[in-house]
N, C-alpha and C positions, 0 to 999 in steps of 0.2 A: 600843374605849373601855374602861377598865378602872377602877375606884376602889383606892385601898389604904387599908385600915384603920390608921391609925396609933394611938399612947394618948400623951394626956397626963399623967404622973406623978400631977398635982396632982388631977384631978376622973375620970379617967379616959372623958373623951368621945372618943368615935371622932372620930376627923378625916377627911372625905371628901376625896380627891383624886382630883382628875379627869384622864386621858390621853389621847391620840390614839388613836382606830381603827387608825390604821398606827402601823407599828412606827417607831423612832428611826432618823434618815439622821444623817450623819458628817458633822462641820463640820472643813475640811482647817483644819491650824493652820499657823501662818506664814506666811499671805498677808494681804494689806491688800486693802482692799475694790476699791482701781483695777486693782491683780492678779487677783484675781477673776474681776471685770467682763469686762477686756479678756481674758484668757485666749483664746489660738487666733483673735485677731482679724487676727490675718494672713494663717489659712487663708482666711478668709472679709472678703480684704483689699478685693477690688471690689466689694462686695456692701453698698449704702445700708444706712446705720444711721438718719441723721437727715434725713428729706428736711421745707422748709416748703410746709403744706399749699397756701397761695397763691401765693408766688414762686417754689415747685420749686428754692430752694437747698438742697445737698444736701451729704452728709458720709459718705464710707463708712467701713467698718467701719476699714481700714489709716488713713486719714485720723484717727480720732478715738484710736488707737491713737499715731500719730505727736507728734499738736497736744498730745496729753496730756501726753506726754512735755516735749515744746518749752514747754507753759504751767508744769507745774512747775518744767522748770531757769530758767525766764526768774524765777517767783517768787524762785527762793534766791538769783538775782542782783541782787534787790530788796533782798534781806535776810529774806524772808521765814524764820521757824525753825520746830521742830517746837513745835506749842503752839500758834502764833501764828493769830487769828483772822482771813478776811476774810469780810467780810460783802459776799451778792452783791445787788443790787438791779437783777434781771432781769425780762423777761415770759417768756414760753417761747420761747425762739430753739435754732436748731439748734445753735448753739456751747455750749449750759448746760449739759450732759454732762460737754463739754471742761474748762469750768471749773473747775465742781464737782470730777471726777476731779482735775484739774492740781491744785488746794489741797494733797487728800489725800495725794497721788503728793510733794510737796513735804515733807509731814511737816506741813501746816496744816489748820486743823480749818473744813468749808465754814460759813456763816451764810446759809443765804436769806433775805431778808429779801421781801415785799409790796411791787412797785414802787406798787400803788395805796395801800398808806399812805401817810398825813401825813408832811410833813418831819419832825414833833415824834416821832413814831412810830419813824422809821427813825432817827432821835438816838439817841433810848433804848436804841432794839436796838446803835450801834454802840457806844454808852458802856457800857453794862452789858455789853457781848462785849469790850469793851478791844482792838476792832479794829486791827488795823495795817494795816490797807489795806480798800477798795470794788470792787467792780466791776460797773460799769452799763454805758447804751448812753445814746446822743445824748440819748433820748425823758427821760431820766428825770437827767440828766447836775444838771439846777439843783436836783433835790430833795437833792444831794449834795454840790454842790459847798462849801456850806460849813461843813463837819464836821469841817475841820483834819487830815483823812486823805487819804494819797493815794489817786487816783482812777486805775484802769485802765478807757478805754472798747470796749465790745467795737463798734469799728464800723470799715466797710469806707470809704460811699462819703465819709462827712464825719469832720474833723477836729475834736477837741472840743478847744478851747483849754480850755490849762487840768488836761487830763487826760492819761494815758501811754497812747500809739496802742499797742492788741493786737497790729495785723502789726508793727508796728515792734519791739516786744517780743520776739513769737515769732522773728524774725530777727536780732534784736543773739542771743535764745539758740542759735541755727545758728551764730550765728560764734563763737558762745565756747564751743559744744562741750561737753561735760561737765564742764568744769574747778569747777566750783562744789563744794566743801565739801556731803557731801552725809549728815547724820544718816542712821543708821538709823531705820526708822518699822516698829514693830513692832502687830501686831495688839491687843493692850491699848491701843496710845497713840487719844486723842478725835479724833475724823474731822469729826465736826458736832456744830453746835451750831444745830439750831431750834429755836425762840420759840414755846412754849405756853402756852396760858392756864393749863395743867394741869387739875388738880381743884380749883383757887380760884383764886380772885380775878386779879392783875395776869400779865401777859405773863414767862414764868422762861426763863432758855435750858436745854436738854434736850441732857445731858451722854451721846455718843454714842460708842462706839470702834467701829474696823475690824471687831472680831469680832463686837457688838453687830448690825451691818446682815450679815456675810455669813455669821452665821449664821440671821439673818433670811430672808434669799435662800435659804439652804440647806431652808428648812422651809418657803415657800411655794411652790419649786420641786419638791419633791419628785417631784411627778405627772406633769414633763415627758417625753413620751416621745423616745427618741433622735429621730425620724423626723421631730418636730413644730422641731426645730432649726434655724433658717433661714426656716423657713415663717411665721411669726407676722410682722403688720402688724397695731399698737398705736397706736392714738390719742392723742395727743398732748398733750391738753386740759388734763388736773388743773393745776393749778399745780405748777411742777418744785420752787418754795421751799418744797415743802410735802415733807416725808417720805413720804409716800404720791407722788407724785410724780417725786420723785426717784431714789426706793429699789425701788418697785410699778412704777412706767414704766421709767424710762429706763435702770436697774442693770438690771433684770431685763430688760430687752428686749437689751442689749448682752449679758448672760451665754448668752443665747439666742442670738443671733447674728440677730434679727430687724430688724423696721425700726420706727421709731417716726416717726408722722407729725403734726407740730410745727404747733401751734396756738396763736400767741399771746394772742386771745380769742376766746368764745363769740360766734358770730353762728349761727344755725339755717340759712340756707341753704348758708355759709362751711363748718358743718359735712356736711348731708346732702354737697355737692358734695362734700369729703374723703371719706367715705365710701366713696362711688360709684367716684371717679376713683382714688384713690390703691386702692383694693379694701381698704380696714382690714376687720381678721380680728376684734379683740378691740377693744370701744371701754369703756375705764373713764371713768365718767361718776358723776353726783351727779342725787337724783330730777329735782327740776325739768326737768330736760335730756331724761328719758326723759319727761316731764309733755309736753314741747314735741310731739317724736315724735309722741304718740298724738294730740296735740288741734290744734295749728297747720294748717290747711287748707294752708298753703305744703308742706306734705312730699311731700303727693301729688303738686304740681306734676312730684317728680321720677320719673322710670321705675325702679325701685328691684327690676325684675325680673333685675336682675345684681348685684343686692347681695349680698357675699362674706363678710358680717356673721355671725360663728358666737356671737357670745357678747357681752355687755354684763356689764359688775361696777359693780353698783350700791351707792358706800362714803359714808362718810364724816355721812351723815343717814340718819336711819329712812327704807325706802320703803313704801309705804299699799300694804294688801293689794289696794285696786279698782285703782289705775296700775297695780298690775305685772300683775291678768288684761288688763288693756285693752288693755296693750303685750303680751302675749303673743297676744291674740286678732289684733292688727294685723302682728304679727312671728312669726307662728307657728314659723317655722326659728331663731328665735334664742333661746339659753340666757342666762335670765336668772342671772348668780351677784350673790352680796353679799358682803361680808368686813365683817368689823370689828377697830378695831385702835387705835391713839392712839400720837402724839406720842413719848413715854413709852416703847414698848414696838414701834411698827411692828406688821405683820400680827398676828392673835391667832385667830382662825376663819376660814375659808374654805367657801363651797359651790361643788360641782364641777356646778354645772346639772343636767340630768337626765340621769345617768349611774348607771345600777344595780352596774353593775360597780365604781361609787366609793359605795355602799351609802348613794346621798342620793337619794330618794325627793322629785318637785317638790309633793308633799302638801301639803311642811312649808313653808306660801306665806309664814311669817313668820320662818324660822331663818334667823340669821347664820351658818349653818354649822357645820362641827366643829373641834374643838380643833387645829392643827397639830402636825406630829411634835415631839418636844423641849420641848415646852411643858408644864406642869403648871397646873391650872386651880381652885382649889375658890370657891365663894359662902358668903358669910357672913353670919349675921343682923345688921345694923346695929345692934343691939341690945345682943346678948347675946357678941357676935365668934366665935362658935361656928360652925362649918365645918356645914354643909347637904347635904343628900341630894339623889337626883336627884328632877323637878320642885318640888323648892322655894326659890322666890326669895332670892337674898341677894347683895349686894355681888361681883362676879367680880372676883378677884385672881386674879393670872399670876407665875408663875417658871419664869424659862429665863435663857440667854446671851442673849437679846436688850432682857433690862431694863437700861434705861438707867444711869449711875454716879450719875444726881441732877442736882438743876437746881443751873448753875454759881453760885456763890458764895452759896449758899441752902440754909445744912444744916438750918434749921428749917425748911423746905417738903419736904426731900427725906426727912428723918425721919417728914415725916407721910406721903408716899407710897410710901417703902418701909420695909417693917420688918424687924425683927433678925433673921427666920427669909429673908430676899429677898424677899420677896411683894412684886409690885406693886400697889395696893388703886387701883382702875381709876374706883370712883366713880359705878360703873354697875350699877344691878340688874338680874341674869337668875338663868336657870336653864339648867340642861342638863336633856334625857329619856333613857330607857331608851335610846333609838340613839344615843346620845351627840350629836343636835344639839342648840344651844345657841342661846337665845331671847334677848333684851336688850329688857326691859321699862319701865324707866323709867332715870333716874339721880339720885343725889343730887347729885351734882354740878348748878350750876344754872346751865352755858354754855349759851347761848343757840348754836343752831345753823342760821344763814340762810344759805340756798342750799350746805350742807356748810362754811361757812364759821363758825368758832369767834368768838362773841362775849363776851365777859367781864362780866357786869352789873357789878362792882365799876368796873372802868374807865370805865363809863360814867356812873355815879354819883359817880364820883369828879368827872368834868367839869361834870355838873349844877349840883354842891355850888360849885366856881367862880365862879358867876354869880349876880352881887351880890342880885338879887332871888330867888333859892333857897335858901328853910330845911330843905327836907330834900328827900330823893328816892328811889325804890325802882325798879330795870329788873327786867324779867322779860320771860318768854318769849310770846307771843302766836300760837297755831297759827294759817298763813298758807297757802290752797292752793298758790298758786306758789313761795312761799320755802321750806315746809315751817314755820319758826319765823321774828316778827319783832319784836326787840326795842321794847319798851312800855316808856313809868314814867308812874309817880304822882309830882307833884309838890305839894307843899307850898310856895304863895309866900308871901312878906315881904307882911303888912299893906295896906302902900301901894303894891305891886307894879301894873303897869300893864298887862305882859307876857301875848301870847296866848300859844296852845299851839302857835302854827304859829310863831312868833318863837322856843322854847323850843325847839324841834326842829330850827330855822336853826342853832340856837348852837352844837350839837351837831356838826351839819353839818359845819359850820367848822373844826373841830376834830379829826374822827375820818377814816379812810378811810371809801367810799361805803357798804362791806357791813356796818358797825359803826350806821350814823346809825339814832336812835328814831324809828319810824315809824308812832307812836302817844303822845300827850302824855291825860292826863288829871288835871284838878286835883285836888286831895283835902284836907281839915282836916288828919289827918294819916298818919302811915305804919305801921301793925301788927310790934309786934317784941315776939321773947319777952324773960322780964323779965333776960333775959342781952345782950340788946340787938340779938341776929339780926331782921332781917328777914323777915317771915313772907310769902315771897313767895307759898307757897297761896293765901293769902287774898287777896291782891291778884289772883293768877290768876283766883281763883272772881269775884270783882267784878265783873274786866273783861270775862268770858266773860257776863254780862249785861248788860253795856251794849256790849257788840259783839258781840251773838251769831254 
């Protein structure tokens, strides 16, 4: 880890920048991130990539190399062009790899969309992506069907009326061969596009190219040892529509040549039994999951003396200093790591477990890790926007090739999160120490984050405001043991309002996917805002941490 003193012309303040402990790895130029990926996947042509945890369908490595192939030429015989969005509205299935790849490989930029969102939800996401095509499965076929786009269903044993059969696709593209009209897709051109709440308010799509994720890969893989190639079985769990997901699982387990074992939901025994049976080596997971682990009496049920478990990456939400001794005191053999990273930007820190030879000391029970190679790192005083020394708290911005080009059609959001010098402004207050780990202490940004999943208080307020007996409304976050955070409001009703708090939290219901819904109503006169008209959601916190201790 190193800082460089830079000077500002105008006041002459030092500027602290922050670097990786290791030195800079090489990001190869002119590959697209499916190139990448698949690279050498024919050496390691019979060898499972994606097997499902419960039915043991399976996909090897030749296999998801071929489908790739076959799903992008069948796209451009869709008409699919380079540019052109599809938004995929999947759960984790062993073909989401295929998919996602096939878009890319096509010259199309992937969209995951939350099959557990609302219809009105996955609207949004396709009208503001200006989708030209969907692709789902049976389960999720009527949340889509009528969105006036066509629909690709990825399913085997049933037929979706209505929709263009997968096999049926991948084989009109066998018979028609390469013949397709085939742009160049160059490493600059946008790959994806996922849906962040950002650092404010409503849901933005997050403008992502080829280089942006494999030079991402390039820096979170750095530590892979030749030897470990092959060997890796990866859990399957995160959502794949999720960046971390798609880019942390399933990219990086294909560039590995490992297996990744497909988990379309959380069930605790569904998983210990994955575990156990399938021997997963590395299980990336969110607290609550590790909460379950330590406290569920059902774990014990299983024999867990041939557990092949080396390591668990705890992302996506803060983990509590007591869970992670409790799960170590219970898991003695397994290395807890954590990373941190966002939407925006992909991986940003990493901890390598307890590994002295990776100069990370398990001390440090509360560090997100160290800065990764190629990354530049400094914290700002929110105040005064002046660059900070090491332990002292301030805003963490990021710059490298892996910051995003801005959220799509939104140059006044994308202005405010990055600035004229690149810096990514993250939203998030930490610090780094003398060893270069790096701590993340609070954030200004005020997403609500339940079970690692990202809430947006403005969207939820915005729905409040809807509902005729609502004169005003404030969300905020509510510490929850098992969700970690669970969104709360204060509501303000109309006079002659009739409406309980359990009827106000229905309505919401109704409206939002399951991990979005208020799962706390409390009435109030009125709502605390400075005389600029923000929301003083502090104060509302401090309130309600006294009437719900």
């Amino acid at each position: 880890m190193e800082t460089s003193p830079q000077h500002h012309n105008d006041d002459h303040h030092e500027e602290h920048i922050f670097r990786s402990r290791y030195g800079a790895v090489e990001v190869p130029e002119n590959v697209t991130l499916p190139e990448f990926v698949l690279q050498g996947g024919e050496e390691y042509g019979d060898k499972v990539a994606f097997v499902d945890a419960v039915s043991g369908k399976e996909y090897t490595h030749g296999e998801v190399v071929r489908d790739t192939k076959r799903f992008g030429a069948a796209l451009r015989s869709l008409g699919l062009r380079k540019g052109h969005v599809v938004v995929v509205v999947l759960p984790n299935v062993v073909e989401y790899a295929i998919v996602a790849l096939g878009i890319m490989a096509a010259g199309g930029v992937f969209s995951g969309s939350n099959p557990a969102a609302h219809v009105l939800e996955i609207k949004k996401q396709v009208e503001d992506s200006g989708a030209k095509l969907i692709v789902t499965n049976a389960s999720f076929y009527d949340k889509v069907k009528g969105l006036e786009v066509p629909v690709i269903a990825v399913e085997e044993e049933v037929v979706v009326e209505g929709a263009i059969n997968w096999h049926k696709l991948l084989e009109a593209a066998d018979r028609a061969g390469t013949c397709h009209i085939k742009e160049e897709v160059h490493q600059n051109d946008l790959c994806a596009l996922p849906f962040s709440s950002g650092t404010t308010g409503l849901s933005k799509g997050v403008m992502l190219t080829h280089r942006n994720l494999v030079a991402n890969l390039c820096s979170t893989l750095f530590a892979i040892k030749p030897e470990m190639i092959g060997q890796v079985t990866v859990l399957g769990l995160m959502p794949f529509f999720h960046i971390y997901g798609i880019t942390g699982i399933c990219c990086a387990t294909l560039r590995n040549k490992g297996k990744v074992v497909v988990m379309e939901r959380y069930d605790l025994r569904t998983f210990v039994k994955a575990l156990v049976s399938h021997e997963v080596t590395f299980a990336p997971v969110v607290p609550p999951i590790i909460s379950d682990l330590v406290k569920k009496p059902m774990v014990d049920e299983f024999d867990l003396t041939n557990l092949k478990l080396q390591a668990v990456m705890s992302a996506a939400a803060p983990l509590a200093p007591e869970l992670l001794r409790a799960f170590e005191t219970k898991f003695p053999k397994v290395h807890v790591q954590e990373a941190y990273g966002l939407t925006e930007h992909s991986c940003i820190t990493l901890t390598h477990g307890d590994d002295p030879a990776n100069g990370y000391s398990r001390a440090k029970k509360n560090s997100v890790g160290f800065i990764l190679p190629n990354l530049e790192v400094k914290f700002l005083d929110p105040d005064t926007a002046r660059s900070l020394p090491q332990n002292t708290p301030g805003e963490l911005c990021v710059r490298s090739q892996c910051v995003m080009q801005g959220y799509y059609n939104n140059k006044e959001e994308t202005a405010r999160a990055i600035d004229k010098e690149g810096w990514l402004h993250t939203g998030d207050i930490g610090y780094i120490d003398e060893d270069g780990d790096v701590f993340i202490v609070d954030r200004i940004k005020e997403m609500i984050k339940y079970k690692g999943f990202q809430v947006a208080p403005a969207e939820l307020e915005a729905i409040l405001l809807t509902h005729p007996s609502v004169e005003d409304a404030a969300v905020f976050p509510m510490v929850d043991e098992e969700a970690g955070e669970i969104p709360a409001a204060c509501v303000v009703l109309a006079p002659e309002a009739k409406e309980s708090e359990e009827e106000i939290m229905k309505y919401v219901a109704s409206n939002v996917a399951h991990y979005k819904k208020v799962r706390v109503v409390h009435f109030v006169d009125s709502i605390p805002k400075s005389p600029s008209g923000k929301i003083m959601r502090r104060l509302l916190k401090q309130a309600m941490a006294k009437i719900h201790p």
